[in-house]
LUMKOL-675576 format. One record per residue (C-alpha): residue in three letters; x, y, z; residue number from 0. Coordinates in nm, 4 decimals. Layout:
<rs>
[ALA [X Y Z] NUM] ...
</rs>
This chain:
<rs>
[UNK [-7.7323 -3.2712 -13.0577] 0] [UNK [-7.4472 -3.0320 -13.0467] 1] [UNK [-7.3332 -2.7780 -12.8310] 2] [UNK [-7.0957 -2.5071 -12.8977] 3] [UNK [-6.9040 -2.2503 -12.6670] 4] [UNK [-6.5457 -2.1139 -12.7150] 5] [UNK [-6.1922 -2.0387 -12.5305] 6] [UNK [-6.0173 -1.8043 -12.6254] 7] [UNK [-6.0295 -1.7706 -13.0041] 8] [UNK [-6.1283 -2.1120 -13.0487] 9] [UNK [-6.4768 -2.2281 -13.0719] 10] [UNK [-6.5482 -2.5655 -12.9466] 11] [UNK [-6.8286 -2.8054 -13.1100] 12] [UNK [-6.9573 -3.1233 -12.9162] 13] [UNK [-7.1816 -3.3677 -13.1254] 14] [UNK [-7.3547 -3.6986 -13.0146] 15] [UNK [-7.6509 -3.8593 -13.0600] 16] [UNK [-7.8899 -3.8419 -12.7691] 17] [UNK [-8.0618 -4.1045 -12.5537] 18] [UNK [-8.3466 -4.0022 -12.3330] 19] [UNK [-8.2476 -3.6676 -12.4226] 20] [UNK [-7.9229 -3.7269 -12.2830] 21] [UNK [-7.5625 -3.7487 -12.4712] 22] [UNK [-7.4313 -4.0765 -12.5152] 23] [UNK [-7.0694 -3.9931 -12.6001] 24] [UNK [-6.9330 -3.6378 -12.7083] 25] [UNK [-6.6913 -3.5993 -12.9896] 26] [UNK [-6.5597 -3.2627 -13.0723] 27] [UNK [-6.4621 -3.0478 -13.3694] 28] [UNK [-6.2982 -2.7327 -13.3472] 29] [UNK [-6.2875 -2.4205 -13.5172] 30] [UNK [-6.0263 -2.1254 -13.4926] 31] [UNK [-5.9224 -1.8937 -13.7494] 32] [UNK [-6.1288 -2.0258 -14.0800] 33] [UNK [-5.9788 -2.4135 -13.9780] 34] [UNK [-6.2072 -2.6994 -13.8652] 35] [UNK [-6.0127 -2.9476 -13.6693] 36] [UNK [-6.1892 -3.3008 -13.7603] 37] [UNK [-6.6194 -3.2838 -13.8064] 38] [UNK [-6.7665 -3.5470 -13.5648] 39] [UNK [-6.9632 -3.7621 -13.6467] 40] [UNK [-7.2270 -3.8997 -13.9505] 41] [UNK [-7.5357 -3.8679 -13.7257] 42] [UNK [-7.4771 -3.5292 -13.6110] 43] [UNK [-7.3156 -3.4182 -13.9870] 44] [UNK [-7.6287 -3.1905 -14.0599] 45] [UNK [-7.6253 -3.0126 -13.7217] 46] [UNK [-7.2805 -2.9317 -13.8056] 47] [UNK [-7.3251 -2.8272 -14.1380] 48] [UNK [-7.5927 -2.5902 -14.0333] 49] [UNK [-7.4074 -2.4170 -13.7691] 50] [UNK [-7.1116 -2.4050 -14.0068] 51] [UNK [-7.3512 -2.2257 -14.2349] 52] [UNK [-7.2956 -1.8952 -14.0132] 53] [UNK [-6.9015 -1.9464 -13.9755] 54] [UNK [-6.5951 -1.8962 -14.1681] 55] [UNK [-6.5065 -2.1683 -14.2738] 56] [UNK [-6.1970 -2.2188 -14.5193] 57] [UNK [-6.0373 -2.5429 -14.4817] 58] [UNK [-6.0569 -2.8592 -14.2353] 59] [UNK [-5.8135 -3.0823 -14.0939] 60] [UNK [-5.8829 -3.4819 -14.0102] 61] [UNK [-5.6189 -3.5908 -13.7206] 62] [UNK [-5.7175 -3.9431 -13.7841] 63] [UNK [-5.9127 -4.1532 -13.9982] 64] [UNK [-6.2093 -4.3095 -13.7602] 65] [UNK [-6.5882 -4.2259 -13.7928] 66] [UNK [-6.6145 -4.0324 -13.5214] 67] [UNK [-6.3458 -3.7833 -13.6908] 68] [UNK [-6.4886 -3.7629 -14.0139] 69] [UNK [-6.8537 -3.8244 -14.0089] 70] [UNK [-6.8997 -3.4535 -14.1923] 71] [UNK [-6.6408 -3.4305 -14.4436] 72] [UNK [-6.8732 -3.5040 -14.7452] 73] [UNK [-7.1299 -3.3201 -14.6524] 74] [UNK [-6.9100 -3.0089 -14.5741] 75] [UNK [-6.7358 -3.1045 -14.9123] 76] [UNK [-7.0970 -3.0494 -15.0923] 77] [UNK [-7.1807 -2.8040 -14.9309] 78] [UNK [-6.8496 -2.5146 -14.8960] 79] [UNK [-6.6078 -2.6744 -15.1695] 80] [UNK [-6.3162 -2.6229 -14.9292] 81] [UNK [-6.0180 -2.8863 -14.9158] 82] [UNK [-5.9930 -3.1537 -14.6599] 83] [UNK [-5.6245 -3.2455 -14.5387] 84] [UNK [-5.5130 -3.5391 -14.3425] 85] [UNK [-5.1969 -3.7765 -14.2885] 86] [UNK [-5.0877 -3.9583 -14.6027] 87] [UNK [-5.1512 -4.2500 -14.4256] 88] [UNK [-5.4883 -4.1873 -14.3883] 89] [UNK [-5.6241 -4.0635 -14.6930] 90] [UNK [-5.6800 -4.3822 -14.8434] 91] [UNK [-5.8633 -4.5083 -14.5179] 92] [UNK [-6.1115 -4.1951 -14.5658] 93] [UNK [-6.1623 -4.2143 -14.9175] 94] [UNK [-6.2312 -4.5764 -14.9001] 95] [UNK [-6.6139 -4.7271 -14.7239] 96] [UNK [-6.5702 -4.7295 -14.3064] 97] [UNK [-6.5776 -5.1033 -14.1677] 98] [UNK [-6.7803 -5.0487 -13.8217] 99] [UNK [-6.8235 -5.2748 -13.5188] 100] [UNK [-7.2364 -5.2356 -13.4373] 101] [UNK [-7.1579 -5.0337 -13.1520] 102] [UNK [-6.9588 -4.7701 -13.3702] 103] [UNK [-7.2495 -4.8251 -13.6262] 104] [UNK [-7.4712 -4.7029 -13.3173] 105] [UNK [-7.2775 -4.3934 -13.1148] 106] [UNK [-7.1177 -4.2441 -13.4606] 107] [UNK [-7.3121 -4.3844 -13.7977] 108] [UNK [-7.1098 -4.4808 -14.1225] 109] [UNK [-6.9048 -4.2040 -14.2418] 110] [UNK [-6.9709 -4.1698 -14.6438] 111] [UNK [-6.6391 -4.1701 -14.8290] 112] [UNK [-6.4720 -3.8322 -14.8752] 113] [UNK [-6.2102 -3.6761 -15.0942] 114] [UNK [-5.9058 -3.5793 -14.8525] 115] [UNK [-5.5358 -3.4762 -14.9782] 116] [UNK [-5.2509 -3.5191 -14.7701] 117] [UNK [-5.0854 -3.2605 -14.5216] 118] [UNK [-4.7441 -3.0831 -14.5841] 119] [UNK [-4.5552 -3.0126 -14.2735] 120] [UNK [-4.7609 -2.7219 -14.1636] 121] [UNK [-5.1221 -2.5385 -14.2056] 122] [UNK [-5.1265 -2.1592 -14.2577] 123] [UNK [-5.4592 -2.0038 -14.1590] 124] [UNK [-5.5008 -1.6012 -14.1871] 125] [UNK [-5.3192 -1.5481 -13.8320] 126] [UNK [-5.1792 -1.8688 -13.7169] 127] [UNK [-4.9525 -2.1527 -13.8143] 128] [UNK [-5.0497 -2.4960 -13.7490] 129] [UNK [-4.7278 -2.7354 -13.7099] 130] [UNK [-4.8578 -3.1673 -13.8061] 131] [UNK [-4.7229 -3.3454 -13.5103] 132] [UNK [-4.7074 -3.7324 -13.5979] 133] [UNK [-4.8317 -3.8958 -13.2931] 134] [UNK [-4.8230 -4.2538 -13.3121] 135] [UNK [-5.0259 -4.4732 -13.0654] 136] [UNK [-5.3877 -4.4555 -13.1553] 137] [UNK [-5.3665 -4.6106 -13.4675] 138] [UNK [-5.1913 -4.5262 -13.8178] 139] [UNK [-5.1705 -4.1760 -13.9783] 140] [UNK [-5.3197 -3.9793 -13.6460] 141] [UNK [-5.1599 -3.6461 -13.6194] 142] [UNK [-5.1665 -3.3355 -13.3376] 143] [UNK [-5.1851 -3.0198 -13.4627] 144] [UNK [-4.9911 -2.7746 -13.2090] 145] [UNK [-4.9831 -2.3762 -13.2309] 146] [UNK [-4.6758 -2.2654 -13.0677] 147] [UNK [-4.7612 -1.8613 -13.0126] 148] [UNK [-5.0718 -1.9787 -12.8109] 149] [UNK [-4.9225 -2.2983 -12.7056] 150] [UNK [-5.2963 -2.4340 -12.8422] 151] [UNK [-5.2874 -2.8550 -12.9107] 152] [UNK [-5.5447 -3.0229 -13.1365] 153] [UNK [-5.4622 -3.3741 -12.9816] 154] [UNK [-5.7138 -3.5955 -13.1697] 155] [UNK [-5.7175 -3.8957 -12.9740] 156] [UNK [-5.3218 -3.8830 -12.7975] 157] [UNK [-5.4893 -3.8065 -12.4667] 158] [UNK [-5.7950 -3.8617 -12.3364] 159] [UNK [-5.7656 -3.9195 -11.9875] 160] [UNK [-5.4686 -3.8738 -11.7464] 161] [UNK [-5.5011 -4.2663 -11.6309] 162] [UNK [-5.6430 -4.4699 -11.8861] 163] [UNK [-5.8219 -4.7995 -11.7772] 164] [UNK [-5.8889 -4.9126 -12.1511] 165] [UNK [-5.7374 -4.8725 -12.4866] 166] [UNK [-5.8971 -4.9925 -12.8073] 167] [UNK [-5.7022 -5.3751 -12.9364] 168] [UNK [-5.5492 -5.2065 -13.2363] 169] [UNK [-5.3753 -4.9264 -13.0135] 170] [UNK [-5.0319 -4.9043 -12.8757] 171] [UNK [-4.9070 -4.7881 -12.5135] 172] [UNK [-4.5809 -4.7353 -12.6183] 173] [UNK [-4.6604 -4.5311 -12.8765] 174] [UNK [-4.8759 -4.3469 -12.7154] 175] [UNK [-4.6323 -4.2881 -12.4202] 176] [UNK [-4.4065 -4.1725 -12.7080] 177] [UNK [-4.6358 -3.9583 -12.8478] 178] [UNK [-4.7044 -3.7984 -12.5369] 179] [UNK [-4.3247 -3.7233 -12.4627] 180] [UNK [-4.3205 -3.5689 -12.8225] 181] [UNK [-4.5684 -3.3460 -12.7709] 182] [UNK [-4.4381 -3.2142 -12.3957] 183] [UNK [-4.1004 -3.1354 -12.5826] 184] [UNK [-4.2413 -2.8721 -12.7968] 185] [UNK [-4.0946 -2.5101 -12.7702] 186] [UNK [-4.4120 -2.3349 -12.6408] 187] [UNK [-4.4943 -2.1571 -12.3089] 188] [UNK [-4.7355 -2.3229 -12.2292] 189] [UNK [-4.9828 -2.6196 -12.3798] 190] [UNK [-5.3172 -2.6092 -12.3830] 191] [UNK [-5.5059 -2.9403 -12.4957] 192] [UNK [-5.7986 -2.9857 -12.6926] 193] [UNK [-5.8971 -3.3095 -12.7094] 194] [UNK [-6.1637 -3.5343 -12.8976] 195] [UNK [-6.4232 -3.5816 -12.6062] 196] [UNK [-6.4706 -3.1679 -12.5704] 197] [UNK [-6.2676 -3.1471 -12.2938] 198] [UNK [-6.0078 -2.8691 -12.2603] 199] [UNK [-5.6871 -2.8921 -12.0537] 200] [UNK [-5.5543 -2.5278 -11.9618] 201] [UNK [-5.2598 -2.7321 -11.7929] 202] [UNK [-5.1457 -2.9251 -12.0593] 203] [UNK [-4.7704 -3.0263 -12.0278] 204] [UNK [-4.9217 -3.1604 -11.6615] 205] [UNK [-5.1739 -3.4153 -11.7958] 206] [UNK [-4.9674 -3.5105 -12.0645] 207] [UNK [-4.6960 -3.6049 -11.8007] 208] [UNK [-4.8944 -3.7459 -11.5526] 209] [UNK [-5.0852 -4.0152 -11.8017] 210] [UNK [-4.6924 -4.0665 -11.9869] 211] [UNK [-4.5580 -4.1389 -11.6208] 212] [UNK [-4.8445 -4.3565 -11.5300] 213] [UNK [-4.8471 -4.5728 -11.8059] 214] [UNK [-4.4662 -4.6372 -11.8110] 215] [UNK [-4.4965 -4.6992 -11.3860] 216] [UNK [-4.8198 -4.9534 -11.4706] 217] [UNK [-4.6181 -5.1157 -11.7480] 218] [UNK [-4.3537 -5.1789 -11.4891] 219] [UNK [-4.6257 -5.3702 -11.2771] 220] [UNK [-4.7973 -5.5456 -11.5137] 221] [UNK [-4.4642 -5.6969 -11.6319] 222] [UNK [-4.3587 -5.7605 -11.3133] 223] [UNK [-4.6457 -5.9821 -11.2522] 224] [UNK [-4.6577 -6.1594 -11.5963] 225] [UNK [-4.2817 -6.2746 -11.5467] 226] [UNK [-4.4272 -6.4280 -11.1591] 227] [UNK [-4.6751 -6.6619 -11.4064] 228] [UNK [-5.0010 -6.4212 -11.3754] 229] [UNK [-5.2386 -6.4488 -11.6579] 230] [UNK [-5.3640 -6.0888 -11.8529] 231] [UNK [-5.7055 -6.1720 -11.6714] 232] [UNK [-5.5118 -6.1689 -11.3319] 233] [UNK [-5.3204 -5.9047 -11.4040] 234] [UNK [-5.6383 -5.7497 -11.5072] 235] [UNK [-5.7392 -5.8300 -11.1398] 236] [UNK [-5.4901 -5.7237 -10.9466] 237] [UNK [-5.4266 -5.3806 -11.0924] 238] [UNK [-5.7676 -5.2839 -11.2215] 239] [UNK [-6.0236 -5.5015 -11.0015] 240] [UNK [-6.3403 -5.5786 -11.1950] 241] [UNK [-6.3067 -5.5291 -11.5736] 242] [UNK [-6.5053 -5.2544 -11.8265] 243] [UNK [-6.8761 -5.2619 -11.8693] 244] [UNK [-6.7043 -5.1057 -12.2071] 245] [UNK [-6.5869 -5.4612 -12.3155] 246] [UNK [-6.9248 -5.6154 -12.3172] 247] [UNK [-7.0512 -5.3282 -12.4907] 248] [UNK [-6.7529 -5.2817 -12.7123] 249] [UNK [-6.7326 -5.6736 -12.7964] 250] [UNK [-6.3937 -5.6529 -12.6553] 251] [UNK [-6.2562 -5.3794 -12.8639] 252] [UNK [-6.2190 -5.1404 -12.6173] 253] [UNK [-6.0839 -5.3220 -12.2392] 254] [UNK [-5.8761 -5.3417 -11.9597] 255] [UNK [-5.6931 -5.6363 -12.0917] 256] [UNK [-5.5797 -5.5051 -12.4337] 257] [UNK [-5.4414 -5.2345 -12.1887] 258] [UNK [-5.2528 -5.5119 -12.0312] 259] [UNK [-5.1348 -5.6705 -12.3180] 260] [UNK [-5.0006 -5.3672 -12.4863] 261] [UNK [-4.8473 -5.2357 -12.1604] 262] [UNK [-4.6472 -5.5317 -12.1454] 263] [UNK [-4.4764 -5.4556 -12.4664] 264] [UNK [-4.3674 -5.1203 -12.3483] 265] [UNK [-3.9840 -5.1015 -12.3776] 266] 
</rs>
């Protein structure tokens, strides 16, 4: 299923499979000015595509590599011709086969290779410029894409809420808290996120800050309590009470604890 509205010029595209005619987890392309900013998801690829069909569409942007980000690019590929653009460090990742946990396999489907080239230091669309922010945290080559006229930030996955209980075992907090301060330096006046999961954050600079501050303040905690002998399951305990239903479901690849244990490498 998709569903698409728009702010400002920006039109906003929210994909997931459905389960008893509900969502199960929304992932979001957008689309301002002939530029797609990532394309969801394999199973909703064709829905996509078909809207597309009635669209402008001139060139897309990947922020990261995982299937949730790229699940269209080959079929948009066969079926407009236009050039894909990601990090260099993740152009090999899409061009190669996706290796998938079964519960990726399930919400997003196996992304089919695609042929991506890497980004220079800026995107150029008819009436706006499009500055790469490398934003290090999520995992390797992810990259923000900010407007600074409209103060508009394609995020990717930087942000996605403004206190995190869980963070994927491959991610970092202090890169992400970096990323985050990057991102609330830039010269616009104001920022406006756009982030993976559809939602949209008029008050940008605000969330930004108030998930940097909190992970930085939690890191101080959960240190605090590993150097008095606590376990990460304590830990776990005493700052977050019970743990994820997302780590059963996940296999452990998304939890509370692997936001322990990277919060307690945080500078």
């Amino acid at each position: 299923m998709i569903e698409v509205d728009r702010f400002e010029e920006v039109i906003r595209i929210k994909m997931s499979i459905e389960a008893d005619g509900k969502p199960v987890y929304w992932t979001t392309a957008y689309l301002v000015d002939g530029l797609l900013v990532d394309t969801g998801c394999a199973h909703t690829a064709e829905e996509l595509v078909d809207f597309l069909e009635g669209e402008e569409l001139e060139l897309v942007v990947n922020t990261h590599f995982h299937e949730d980000h790229i699940g269209a690019n080959r079929l948009i590929q066969e079926r407009f011709g236009v050039k894909i653009l990601a990090h260099p460090d993740s152009v090999p990742l899409i061009n190669r086969e996706a290796k998938l946990y079964p519960y990726q396999e399930y919400v997003w489907g196996y992304p089919e290779p695609s042929r991506v080239s890497a980004l220079a230091e800026s995107v150029q669309t008819r009436s706006h410029r499009f500055d790469l922010i490398e934003t290090k945290g999520h995992c390797a080559g992810h990259v923000t894409l900010a407007e600074m006229d409209n103060g508009w930030c394609f995020s990717g996955d930087i942000f996605i809420s403004d206190r995190p209980k869980v963070i994927r075992k491959d991610e970092d907090a202090s890169g992400l808290i970096e990323s985050m301060r990057k991102l609330l330096a830039l010269p616009t006046y104001r920022m406006v996120l756009f982030t993976s999961t559809g939602r949209i954050i008029p008050e940008g600079r605000e969330a930004l800050k108030l998930c940097a501050d909190y992970l930085e303040e939690t890191a101080v905690r959960v240190k605090a309590l590993a150097a008095q002998g606590h376990s990460i399951e304590a830990i776990r305990r005493e700052l977050f009470g019970e743990g994820s239903s997302l780590a059963a479901l996940t296999g452990g690849h998304f939890s509370t604890e692997n936001l322990v244990e990277s919060l307690l490498a945080v500078p």
